[in-house]
C-alpha positions as a Markdown table, in Angstrom:
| # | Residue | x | y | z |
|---|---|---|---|---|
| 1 | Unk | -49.0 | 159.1 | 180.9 |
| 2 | Unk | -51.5 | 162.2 | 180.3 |
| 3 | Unk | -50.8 | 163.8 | 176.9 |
| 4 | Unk | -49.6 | 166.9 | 178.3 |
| 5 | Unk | -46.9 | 165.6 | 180.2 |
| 6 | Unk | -45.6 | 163.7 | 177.2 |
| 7 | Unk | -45.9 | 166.4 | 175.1 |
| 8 | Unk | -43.7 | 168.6 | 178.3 |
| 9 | Unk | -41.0 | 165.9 | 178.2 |
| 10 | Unk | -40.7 | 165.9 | 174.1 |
| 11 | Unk | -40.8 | 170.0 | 174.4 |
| 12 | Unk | -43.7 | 169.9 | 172.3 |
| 13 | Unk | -46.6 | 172.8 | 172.1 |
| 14 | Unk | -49.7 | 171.4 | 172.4 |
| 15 | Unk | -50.9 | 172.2 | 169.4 |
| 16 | Unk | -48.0 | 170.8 | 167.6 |
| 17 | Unk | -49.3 | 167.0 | 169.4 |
| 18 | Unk | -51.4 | 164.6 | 167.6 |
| 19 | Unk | -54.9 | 164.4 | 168.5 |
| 20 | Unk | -56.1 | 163.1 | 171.9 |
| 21 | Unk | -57.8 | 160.3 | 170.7 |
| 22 | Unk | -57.6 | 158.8 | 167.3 |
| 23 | Unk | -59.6 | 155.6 | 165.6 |
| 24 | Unk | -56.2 | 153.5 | 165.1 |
| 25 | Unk | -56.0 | 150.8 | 162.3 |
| 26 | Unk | -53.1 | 148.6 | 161.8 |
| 27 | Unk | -52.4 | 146.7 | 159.0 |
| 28 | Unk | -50.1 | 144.0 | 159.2 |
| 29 | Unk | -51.5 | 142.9 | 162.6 |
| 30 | Unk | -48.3 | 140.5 | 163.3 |
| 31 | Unk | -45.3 | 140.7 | 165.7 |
| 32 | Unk | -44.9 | 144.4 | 165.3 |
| 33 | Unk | -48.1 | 145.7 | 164.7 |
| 34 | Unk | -49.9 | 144.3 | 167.3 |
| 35 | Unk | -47.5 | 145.3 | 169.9 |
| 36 | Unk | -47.9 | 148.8 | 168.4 |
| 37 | Unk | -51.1 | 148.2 | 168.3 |
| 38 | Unk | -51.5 | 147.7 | 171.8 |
| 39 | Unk | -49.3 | 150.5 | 173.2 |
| 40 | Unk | -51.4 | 152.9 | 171.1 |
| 41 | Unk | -54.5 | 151.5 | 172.8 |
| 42 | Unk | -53.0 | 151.9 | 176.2 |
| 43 | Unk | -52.1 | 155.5 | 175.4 |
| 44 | Unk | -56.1 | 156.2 | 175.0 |
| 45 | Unk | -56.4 | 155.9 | 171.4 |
| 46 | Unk | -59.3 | 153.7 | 169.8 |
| 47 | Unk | -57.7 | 150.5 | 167.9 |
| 48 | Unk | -61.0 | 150.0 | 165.5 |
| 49 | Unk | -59.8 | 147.8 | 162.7 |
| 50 | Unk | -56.6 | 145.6 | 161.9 |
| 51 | Unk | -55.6 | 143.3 | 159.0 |
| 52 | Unk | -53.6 | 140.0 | 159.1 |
| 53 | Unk | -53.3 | 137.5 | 156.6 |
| 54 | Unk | -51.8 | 134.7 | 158.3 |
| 55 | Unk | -53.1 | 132.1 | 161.5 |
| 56 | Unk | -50.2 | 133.6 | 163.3 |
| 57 | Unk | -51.2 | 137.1 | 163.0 |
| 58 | Unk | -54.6 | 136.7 | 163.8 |
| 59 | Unk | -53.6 | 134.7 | 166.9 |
| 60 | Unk | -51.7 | 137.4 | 168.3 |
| 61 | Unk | -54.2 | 139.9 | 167.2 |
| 62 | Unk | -56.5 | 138.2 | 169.2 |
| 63 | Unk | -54.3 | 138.2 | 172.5 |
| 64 | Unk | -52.8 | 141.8 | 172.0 |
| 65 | Unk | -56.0 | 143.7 | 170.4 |
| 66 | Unk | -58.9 | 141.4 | 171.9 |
| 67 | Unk | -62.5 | 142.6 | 170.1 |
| 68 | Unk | -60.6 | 144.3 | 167.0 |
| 69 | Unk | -62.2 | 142.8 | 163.9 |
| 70 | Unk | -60.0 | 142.0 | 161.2 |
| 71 | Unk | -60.8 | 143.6 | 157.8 |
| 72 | Unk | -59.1 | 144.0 | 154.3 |
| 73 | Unk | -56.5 | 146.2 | 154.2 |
| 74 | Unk | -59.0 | 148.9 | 152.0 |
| 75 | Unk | -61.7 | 148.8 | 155.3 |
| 76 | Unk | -58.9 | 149.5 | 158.0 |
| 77 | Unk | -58.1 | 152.6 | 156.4 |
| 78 | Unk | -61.4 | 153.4 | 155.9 |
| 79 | Unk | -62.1 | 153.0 | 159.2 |
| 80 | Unk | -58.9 | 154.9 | 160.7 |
| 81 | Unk | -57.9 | 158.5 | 161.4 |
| 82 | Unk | -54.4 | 156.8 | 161.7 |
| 83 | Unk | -53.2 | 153.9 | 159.8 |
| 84 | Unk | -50.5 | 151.7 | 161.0 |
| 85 | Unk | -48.6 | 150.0 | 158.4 |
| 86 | Unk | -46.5 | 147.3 | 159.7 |
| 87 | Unk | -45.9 | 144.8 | 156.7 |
| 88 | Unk | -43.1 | 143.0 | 155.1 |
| 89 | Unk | -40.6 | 146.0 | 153.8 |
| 90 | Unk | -40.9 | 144.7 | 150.5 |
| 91 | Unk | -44.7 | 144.4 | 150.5 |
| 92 | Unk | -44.6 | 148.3 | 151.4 |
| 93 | Unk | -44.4 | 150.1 | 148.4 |
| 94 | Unk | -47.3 | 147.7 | 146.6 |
| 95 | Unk | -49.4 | 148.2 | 149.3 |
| 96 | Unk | -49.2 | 151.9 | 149.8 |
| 97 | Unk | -49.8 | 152.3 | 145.9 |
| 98 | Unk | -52.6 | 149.9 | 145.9 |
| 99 | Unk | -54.4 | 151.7 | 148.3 |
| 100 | Unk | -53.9 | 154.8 | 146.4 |
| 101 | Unk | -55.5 | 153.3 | 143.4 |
| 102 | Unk | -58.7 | 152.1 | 145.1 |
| 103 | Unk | -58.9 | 155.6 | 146.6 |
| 104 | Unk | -59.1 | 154.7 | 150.6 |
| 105 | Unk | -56.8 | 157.0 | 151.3 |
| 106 | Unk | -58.1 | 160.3 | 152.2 |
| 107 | Unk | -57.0 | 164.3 | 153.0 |
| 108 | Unk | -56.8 | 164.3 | 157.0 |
| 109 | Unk | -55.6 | 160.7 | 157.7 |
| 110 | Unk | -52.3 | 160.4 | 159.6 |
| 111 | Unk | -50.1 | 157.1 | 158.2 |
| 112 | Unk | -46.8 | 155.6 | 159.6 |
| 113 | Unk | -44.9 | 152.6 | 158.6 |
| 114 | Unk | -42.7 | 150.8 | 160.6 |
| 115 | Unk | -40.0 | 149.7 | 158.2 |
| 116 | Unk | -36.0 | 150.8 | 159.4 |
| 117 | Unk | -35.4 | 150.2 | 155.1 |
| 118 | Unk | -37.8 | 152.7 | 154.2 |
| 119 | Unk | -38.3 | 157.0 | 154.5 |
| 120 | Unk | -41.0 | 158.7 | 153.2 |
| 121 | Unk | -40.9 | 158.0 | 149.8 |
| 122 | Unk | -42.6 | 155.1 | 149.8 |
| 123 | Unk | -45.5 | 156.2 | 151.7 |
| 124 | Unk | -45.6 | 159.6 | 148.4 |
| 125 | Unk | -48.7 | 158.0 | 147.3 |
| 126 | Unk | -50.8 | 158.2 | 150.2 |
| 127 | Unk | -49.2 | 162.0 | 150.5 |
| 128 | Unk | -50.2 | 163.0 | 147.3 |
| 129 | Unk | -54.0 | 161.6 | 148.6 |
| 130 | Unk | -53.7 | 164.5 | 151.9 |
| 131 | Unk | -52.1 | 161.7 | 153.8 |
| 132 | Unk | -49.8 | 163.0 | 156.8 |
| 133 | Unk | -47.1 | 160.1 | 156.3 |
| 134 | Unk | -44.6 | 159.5 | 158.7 |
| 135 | Unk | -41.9 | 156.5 | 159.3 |
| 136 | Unk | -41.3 | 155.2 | 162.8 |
| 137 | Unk | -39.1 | 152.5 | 163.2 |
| 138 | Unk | -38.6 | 150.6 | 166.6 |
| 139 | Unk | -35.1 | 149.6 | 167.0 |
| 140 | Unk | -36.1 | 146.8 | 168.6 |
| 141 | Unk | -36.5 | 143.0 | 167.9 |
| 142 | Unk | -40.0 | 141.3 | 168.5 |
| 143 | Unk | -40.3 | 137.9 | 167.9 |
| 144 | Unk | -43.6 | 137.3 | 168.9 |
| 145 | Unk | -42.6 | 136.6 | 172.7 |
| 146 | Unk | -45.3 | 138.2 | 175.6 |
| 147 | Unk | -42.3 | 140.1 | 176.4 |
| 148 | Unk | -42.3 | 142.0 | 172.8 |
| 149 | Unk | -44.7 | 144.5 | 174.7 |
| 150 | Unk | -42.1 | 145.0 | 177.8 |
| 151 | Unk | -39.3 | 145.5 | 175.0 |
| 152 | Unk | -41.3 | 148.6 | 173.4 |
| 153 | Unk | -40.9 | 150.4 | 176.9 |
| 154 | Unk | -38.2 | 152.6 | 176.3 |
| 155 | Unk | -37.2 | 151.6 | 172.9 |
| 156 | Unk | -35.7 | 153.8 | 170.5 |
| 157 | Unk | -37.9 | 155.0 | 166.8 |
| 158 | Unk | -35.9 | 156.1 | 164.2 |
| 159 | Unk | -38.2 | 158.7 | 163.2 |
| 160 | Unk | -38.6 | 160.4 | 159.6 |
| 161 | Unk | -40.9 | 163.1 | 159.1 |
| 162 | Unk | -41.8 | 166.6 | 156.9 |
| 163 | Unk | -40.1 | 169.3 | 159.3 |
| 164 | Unk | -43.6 | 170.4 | 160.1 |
| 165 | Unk | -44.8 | 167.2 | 160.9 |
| 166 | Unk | -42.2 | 166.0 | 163.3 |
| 167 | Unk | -43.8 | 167.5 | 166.7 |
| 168 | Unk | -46.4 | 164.8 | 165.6 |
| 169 | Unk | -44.3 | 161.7 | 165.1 |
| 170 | Unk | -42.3 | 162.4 | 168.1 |
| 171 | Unk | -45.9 | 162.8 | 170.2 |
| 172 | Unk | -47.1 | 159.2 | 168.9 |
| 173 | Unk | -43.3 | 157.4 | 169.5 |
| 174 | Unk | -43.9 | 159.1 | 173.2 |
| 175 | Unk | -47.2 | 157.7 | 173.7 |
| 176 | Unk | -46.2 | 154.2 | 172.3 |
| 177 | Unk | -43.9 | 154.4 | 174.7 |
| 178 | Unk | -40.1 | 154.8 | 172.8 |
| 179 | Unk | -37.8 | 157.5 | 172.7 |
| 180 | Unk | -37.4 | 159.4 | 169.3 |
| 181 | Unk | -34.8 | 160.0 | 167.2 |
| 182 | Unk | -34.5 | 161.7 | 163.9 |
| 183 | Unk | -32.7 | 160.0 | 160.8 |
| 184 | Unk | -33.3 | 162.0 | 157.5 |
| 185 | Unk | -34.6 | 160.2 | 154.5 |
| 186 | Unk | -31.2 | 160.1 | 152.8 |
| 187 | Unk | -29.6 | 158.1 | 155.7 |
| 188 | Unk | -32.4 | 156.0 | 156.2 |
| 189 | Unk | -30.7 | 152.9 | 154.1 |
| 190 | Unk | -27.5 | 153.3 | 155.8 |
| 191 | Unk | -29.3 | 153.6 | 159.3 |
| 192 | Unk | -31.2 | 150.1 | 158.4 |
| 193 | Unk | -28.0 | 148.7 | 156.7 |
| 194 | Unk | -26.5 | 149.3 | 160.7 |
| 195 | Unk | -29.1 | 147.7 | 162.5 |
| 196 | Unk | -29.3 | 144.9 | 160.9 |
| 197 | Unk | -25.4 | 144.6 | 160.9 |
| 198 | Unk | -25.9 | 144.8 | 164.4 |
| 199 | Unk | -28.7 | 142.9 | 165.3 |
| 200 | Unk | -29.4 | 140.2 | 162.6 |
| 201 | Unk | -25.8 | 139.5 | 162.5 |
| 202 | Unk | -25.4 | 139.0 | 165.6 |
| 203 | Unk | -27.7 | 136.6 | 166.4 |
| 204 | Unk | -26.2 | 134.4 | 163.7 |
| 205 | Unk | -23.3 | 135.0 | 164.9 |
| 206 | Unk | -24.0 | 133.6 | 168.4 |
| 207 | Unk | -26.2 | 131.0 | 166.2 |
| 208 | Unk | -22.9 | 129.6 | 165.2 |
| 209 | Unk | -20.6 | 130.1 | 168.0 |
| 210 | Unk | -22.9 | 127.9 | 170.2 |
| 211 | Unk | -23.4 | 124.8 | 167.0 |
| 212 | Unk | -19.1 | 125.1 | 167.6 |
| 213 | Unk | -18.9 | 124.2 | 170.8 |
| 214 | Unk | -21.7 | 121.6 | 170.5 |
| 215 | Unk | -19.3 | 120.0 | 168.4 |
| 216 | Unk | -16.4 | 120.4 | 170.4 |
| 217 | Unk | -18.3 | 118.3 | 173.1 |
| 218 | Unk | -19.7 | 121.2 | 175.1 |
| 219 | Unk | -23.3 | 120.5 | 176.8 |
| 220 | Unk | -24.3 | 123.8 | 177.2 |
| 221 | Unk | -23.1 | 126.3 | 175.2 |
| 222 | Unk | -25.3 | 129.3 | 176.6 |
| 223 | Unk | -23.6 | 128.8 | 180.1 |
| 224 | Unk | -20.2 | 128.9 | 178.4 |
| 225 | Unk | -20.9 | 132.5 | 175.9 |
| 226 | Unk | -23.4 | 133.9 | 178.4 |
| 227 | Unk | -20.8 | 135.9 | 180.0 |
| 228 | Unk | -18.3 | 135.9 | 177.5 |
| 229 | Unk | -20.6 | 137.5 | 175.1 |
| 230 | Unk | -22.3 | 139.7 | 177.5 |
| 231 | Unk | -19.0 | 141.3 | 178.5 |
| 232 | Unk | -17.8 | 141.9 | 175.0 |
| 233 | Unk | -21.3 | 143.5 | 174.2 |
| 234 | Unk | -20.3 | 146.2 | 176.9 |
| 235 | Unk | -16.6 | 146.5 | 175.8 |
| 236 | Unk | -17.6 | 147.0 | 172.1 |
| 237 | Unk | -20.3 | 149.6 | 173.0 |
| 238 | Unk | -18.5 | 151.3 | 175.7 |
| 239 | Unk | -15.0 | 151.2 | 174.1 |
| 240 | Unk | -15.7 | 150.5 | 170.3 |
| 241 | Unk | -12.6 | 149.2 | 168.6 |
| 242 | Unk | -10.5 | 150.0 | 171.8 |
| 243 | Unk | -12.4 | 147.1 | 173.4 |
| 244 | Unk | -11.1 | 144.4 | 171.0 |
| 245 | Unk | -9.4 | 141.5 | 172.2 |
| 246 | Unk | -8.6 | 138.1 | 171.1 |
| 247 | Unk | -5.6 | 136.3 | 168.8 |
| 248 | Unk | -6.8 | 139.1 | 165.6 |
| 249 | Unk | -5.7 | 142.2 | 168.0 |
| 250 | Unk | -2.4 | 140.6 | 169.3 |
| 251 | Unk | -1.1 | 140.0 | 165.5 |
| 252 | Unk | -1.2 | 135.7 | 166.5 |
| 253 | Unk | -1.2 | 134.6 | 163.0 |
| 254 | Unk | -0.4 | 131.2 | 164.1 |
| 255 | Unk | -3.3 | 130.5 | 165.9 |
| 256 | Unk | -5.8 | 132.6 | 163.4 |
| 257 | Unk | -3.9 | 130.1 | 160.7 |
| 258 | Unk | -4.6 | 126.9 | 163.5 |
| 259 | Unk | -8.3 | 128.2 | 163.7 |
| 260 | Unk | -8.7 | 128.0 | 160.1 |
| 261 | Unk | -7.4 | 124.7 | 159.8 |
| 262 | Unk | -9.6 | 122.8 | 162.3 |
| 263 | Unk | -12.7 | 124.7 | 161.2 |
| 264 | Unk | -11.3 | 123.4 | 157.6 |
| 265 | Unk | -11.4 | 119.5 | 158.8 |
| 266 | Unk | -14.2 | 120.0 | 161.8 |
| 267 | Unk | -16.9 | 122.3 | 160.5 |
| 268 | Unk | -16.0 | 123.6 | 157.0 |
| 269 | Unk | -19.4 | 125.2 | 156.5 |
| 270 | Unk | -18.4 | 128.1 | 158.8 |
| 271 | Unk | -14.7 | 128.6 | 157.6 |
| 272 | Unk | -16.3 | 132.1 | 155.2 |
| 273 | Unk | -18.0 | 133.3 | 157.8 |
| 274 | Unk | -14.8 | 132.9 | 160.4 |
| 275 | Unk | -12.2 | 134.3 | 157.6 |
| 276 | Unk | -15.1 | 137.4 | 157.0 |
| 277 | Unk | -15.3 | 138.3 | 160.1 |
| 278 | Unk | -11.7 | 137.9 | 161.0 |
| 279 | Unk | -10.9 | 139.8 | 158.0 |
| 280 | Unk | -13.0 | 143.3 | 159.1 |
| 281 | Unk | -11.5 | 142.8 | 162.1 |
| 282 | Unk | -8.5 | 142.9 | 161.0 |
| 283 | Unk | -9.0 | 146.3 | 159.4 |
| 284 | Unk | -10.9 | 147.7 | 162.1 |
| 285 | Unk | -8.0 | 147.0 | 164.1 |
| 286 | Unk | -5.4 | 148.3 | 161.7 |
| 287 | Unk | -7.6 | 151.6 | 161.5 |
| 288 | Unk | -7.9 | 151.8 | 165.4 |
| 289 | Unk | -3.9 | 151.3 | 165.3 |
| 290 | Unk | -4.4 | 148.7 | 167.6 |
| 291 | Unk | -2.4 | 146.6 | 165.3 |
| 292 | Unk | 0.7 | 148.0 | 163.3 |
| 293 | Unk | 1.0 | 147.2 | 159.5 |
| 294 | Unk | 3.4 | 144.6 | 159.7 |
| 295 | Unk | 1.5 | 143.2 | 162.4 |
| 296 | Unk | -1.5 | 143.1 | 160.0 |
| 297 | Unk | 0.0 | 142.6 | 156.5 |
| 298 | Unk | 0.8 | 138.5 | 157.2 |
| 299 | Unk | -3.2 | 138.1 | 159.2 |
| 300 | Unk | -4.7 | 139.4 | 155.6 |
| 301 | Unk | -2.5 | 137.4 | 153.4 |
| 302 | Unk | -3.3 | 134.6 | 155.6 |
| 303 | Unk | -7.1 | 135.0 | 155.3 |
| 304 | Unk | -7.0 | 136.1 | 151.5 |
| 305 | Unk | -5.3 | 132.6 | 151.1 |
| 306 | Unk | -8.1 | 131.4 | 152.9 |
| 307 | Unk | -10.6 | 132.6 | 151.5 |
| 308 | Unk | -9.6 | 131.7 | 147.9 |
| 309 | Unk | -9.0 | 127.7 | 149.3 |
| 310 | Unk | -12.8 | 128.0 | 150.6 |
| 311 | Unk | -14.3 | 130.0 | 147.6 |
| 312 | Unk | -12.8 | 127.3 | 145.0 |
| 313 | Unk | -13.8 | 124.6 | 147.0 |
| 314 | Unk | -17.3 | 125.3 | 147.0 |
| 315 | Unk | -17.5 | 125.8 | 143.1 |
């Protein structure tokens, strides 16, 4: 997409946009970088440098930025115009500071890190250097999959920038592709916190739903929670609370109770996770008034009692 009808659709001036062609370095050259990497590349920026420390990461540097040397973290910056900083979250702050120390950072350079846990402060001592720093986060899950690239298409950047400096971090999430949205550095914990709730979670959640029904004899567990779980996806995102069903928003205490009991004798490793789940639920639902109090009142004393059985067997 030419630069000036990216900056049209983010109602940008063009002198508010990034420049139209920047030497890119990326450090942390693994499933995030290199796919940002690569969009940055496509957008008509030069990717000159990249770091990586393990087999992995220079594997898929080779495949996503083919000819891009890999270089300490000191020489990609000192390469770069922009510096891409797509490390561990707590491998960040060190790094950042580090660099500071050395001196490679330098008044000019534009830096972004692609951590969901972190704002601006972290990136302070590359600011204090004349670093433009910026945080872009994809909410988006890579795993290292050839479709990671396809998944950046669209994808929303939680984006945290100086007022002044926004135009710019809203003109690179447009040319990498995503949609921008602003969370201020206060909120950027809770906005991580929610993502992770959301995402991580749910994986494990499936995670455990399908090991269930393994052990309840069934062959193919995806074919059975495809649809189940595809539908409640849409219900809880289109409806929220409203779309709850199941034995927690019908008050069934005796089947909740039943549940607990063969997960007790069957698979007692996942009897927390089923009373802590149930247990929000049943709040969420009391909240919603989708279940009145004395509807309620017996499902937590239930799961209380629960949880106390499983918390003092495990000591």
């Amino acid at each position: 997409m030419p630069a000036a009808r990216r900056n049209s659709r983010a109602g940008l001036p063009p002198a508010a946009a990034a420049p139209a062609r920047l030497r890119v370095g990326v450090i942390g050259a693994g499933r995030v970088g290199s796919v940002l990497g690569a969009a940055l590349t496509a957008a008509g920026h030069d990717v000159v440098a990249a770091s990586g420390l393990s087999t992995a990461s220079a594997e898929r540097a080779a495949r996503s930025l083919p000819g891009v040397p890999l270089v300490p973290a000191d020489e990609v910056v000192a390469a770069s115009d922009l510096v891409v900083l797509a490390v561990p979250d707590d491998i960040l702050g060190g790094l950042v500071s580090g660099l500071a120390e050395t001196g490679a950072w330098r008044p000019g350079q534009l830096a972004f890190h692609t951590s969901g846990a972190h704002g601006l402060a972290v990136l302070a001592p590359a600011e204090q250097a004349g670093v433009l720093p910026l945080a872009l986060h994809p909410a988006m899950t890579f795993s290292g999959a050839p479709e990671d690239a396809d998944r950046l298409v669209g994808a929303p950047f939680g984006v945290t920038s100086r007022p002044e400096y926004r135009a710019v971090a809203e003109t690179l999430v447009l040319e990498m592709g995503g949609e921008p949205f602003f969370v201020a550095e206060e909120d950027r914990r809770l906005y991580h916190a929610a993502l992770v709730t959301g995402a991580n979670h749910l994986v494990t959640l499936v995670a455990e739903a399908a090991d269930l029904l393994r052990t309840a004899g069934v062959g193919d567990p995806a074919r059975v929670l495809g649809p189940l779980l595809t539908a409640a996806l849409d219900n809880g995102l289109r409806r929220g609370d409203r779309g709850l069903t199941g034995p927690v928003s019908r008050g069934d205490v005796g089947t909740v109770r039943d549940h607990l009991e063969t997960l007790a004798e069957r698979a007692p490793d996942a009897v927390g996770a089923y009373v802590a789940m149930a247990r929000r639920t049943t709040e969420r639902a009391l909240a919603a008034g989708r279940l009145k109090r004395h509807e309620g009142a017996p499902l937590l004393d239930l799961l209380q009692t629960a949880h106390d059985e499983d918390t003092a067997g495990s000591r």
